[in-house]
Each structure stands twice: as C-alpha cells, then as structure tokens.
C-alpha positions as CSV (number, residue, x, y, z in Angstrom):
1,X,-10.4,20.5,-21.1
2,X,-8.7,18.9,-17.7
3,X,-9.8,15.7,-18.7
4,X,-8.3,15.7,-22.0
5,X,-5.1,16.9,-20.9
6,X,-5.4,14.1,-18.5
7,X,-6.3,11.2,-21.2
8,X,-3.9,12.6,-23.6
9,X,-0.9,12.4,-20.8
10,X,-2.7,8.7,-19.9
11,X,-2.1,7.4,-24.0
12,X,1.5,8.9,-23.9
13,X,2.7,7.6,-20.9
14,X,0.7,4.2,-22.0
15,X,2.7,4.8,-25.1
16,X,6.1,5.7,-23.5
17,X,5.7,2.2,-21.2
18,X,4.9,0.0,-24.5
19,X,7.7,1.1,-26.2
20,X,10.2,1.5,-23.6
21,X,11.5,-2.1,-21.9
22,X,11.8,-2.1,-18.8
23,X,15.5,-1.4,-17.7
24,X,18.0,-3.3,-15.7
25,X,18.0,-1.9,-12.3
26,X,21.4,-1.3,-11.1
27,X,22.8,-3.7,-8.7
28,X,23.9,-0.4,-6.4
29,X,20.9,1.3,-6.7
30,X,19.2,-2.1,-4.6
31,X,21.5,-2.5,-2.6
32,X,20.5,1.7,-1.5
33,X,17.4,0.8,-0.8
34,X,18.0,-2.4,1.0
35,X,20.4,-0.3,3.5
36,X,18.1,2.6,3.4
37,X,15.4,0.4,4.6
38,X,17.5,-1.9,7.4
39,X,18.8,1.0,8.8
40,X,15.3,2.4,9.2
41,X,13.9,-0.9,10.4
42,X,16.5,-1.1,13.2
43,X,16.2,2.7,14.4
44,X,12.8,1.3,14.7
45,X,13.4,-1.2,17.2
46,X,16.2,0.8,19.1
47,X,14.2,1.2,22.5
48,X,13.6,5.0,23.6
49,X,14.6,6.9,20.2
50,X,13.4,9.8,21.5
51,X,16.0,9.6,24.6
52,X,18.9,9.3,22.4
53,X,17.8,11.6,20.6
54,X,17.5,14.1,23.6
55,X,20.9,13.0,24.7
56,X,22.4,13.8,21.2
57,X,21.1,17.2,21.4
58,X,22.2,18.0,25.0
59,X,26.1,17.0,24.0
60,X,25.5,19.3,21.0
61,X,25.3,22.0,23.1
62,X,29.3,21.5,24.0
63,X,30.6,21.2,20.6
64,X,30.0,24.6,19.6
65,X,29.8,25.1,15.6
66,X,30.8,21.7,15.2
67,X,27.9,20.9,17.0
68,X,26.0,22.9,14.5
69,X,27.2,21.0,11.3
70,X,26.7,17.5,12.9
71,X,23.0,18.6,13.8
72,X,22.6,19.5,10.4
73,X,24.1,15.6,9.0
74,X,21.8,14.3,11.8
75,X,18.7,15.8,10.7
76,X,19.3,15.3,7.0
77,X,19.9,11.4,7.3
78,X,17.1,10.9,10.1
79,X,14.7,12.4,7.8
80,X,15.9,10.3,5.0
81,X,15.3,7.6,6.8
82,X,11.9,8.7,7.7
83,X,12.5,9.8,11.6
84,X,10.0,12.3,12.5
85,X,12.3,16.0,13.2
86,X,10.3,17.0,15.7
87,X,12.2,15.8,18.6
88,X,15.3,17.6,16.4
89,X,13.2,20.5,15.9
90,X,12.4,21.2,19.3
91,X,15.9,20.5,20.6
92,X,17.6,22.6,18.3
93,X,16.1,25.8,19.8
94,X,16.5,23.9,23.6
95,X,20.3,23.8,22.5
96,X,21.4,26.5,20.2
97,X,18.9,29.4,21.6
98,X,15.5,30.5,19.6
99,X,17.3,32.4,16.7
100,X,20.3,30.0,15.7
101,X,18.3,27.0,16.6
102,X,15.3,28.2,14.0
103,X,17.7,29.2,11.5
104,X,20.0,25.7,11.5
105,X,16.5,23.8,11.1
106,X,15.9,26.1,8.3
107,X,18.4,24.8,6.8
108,X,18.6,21.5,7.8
109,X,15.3,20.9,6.7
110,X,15.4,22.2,3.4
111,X,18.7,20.0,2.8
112,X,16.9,16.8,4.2
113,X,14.1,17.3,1.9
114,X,16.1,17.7,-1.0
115,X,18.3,14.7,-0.5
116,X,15.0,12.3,-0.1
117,X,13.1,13.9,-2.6
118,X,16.5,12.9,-4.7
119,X,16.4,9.4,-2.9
120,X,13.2,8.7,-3.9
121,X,13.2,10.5,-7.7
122,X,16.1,8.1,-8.2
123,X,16.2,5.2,-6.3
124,X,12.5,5.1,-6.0
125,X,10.4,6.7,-8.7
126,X,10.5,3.9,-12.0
127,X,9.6,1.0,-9.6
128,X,6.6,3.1,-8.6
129,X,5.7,4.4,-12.2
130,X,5.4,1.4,-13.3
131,X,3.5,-0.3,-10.5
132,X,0.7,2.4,-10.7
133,X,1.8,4.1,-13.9
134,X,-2.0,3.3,-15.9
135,X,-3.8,4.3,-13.2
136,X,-6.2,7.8,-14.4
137,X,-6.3,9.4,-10.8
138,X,-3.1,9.3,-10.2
139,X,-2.1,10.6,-13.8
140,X,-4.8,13.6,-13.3
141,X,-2.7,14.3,-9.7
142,X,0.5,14.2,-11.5
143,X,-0.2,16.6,-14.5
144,X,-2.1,18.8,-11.6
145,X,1.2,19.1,-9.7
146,X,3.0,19.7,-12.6
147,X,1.2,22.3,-13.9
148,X,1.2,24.4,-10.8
149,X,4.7,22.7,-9.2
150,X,6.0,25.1,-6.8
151,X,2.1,25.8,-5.2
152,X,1.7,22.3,-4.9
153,X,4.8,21.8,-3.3
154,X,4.2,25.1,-1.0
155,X,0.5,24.6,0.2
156,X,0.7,21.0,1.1
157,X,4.1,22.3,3.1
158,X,1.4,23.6,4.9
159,X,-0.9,21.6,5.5
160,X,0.0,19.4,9.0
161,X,-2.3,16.6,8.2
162,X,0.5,15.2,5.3
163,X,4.1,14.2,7.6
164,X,7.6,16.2,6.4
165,X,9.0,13.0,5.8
166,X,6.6,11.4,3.7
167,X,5.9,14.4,1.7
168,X,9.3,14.7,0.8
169,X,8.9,11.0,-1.2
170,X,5.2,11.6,-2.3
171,X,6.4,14.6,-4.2
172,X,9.8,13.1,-5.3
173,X,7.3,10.7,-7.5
174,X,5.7,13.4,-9.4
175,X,6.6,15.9,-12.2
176,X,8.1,18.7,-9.5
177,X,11.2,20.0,-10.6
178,X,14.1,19.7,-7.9
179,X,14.5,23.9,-8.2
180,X,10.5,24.4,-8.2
181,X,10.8,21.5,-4.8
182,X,13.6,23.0,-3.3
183,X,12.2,26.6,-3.3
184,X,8.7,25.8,-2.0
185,X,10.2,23.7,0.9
C-alpha cells in the first residue's frame, strides 16, 4: 500500500512539474540568498567566533531586559545563518541564571527555527524540488513526513545526530505544515 501511495504522489508531482513552467524567480528573493549566504561565509572567516560570541553574552549580562530581547534577535539570525547555538545556549544560563536563561532559549529557539524553516520553504524549497523533485526515495521521505508531520518533526528534535540548524532547512523542504513545525520544535 506504501508503495503505491508513493508512486501515485511520484506521477502527480511528475504531472504537476510537466504542466507547470517553471517560474521567474524574483529578483529579491536572490538577492536573499546571496546576502544570506555572504553573511554566513564571512562569520565563517571572522577569527575566534566563539570569543565574540562569549563577549556578547558577558555585556548581555548589563543590559538587563534589553539584554534579553537582543539575545533573542541574536540567536534567531545566527541560526538562520546556520551558527551552531550552543555557544548561545550555554551562555544564556552563564548570564541570565538557570531558569530565565532556559526559558529565553525556549523561546529563542523556537522563533529561529520558525524563521529558517520559512527562509528555506520560501526562498529555498522550488530550486530544490525541482533539482531532486523525480527522485522515488525522496518522494517516499516526503509523503512519510507528511503523513505523520508533527512526529517527524518531534522525534528527529530528538535525535542529536541531525544539527538544530540544519534540521530546521531539511524539514522546511518537506510537506510539514509551519503550525505542525512550530509545535513539535
């Protein structure tokens, strides 16, 4: 029966990419991506991350709960960006104390990975569909995850073989709803 589901879904999306042309991408929606990407590429290079990092969160400390709300913008856009949190994680609770530090990441992290799993649904998602859009393994893992969305999306939350940051994208490419994503994260 899984198979068929999984060949019939196969022939529609064939189907759907046959009679669909391809769209104009938006000149915007590039440009995104190219920013998205240079300012990931030169965090990259920056020498001793981590240190600024540190220092960030040890002048948080002074700003009281302005400090709070501009460690929340911090983690969001370093994890859309694709900077590991944990240096973020671990500082929060060094800087704000156990219980406000756990329950800024909290939130923090479920805001960072809403906005990349938006990034990537629309910036990202019809460049990828239709590089490996015929490809039968990857249907059969889409209509899997879209069958049992908010499971998926909570087990492999999980799991800490697959990074936050990447996870966020992976799933931002397949048929999870945002309120099914949001809730599991």
């Amino acid at each position: 029966m899984f198979a068929e589901q999984v060949t019939g879904k196969r022939q529609q999306v064939i189907l759907s990419v046959a009679m669909n042309k391809p769209k104009k991408t938006h000149w915007l929606k590039w440009l995104m991506i190219t920013a998205l990407a240079g300012i990931t590429i030169w965090l990259l290079g920056v020498p001793g991350i981590s240190h600024h990092l540190q220092r960030f969160i040890d002048g948080m400390e002074s700003l009281g709960h302005w400090g709070a709300l501009l460690f929340i913008l911090v983690y969001v856009a370093a994890t859309v960006i694709l900077i590991p949190g944990s240096i973020l994680t671990l500082g929060a609770g060094a800087a704000f104390g156990l219980w406000k530090g756990f329950f800024l990441v909290s939130f923090a992290s479920t805001l960072a990975a809403a906005a990349a799993f938006l990034v990537g649904r629309y910036l990202a998602r019809d460049w990828i569909r239709r590089k490996i859009g015929s490809d039968s393994r990857i249907l059969a893992i889409d209509c899997a995850i879209g069958r049992e969305q908010w499971k998926i999306v909570g087990l492999t939350r999980l799991s800490p073989l697959i990074p936050f940051t990447l996870l966020n994208y992976a799933l931002s490419l397949t048929q999870v709803s945002f309120p099914h994503y949001v809730l599991a994260s």
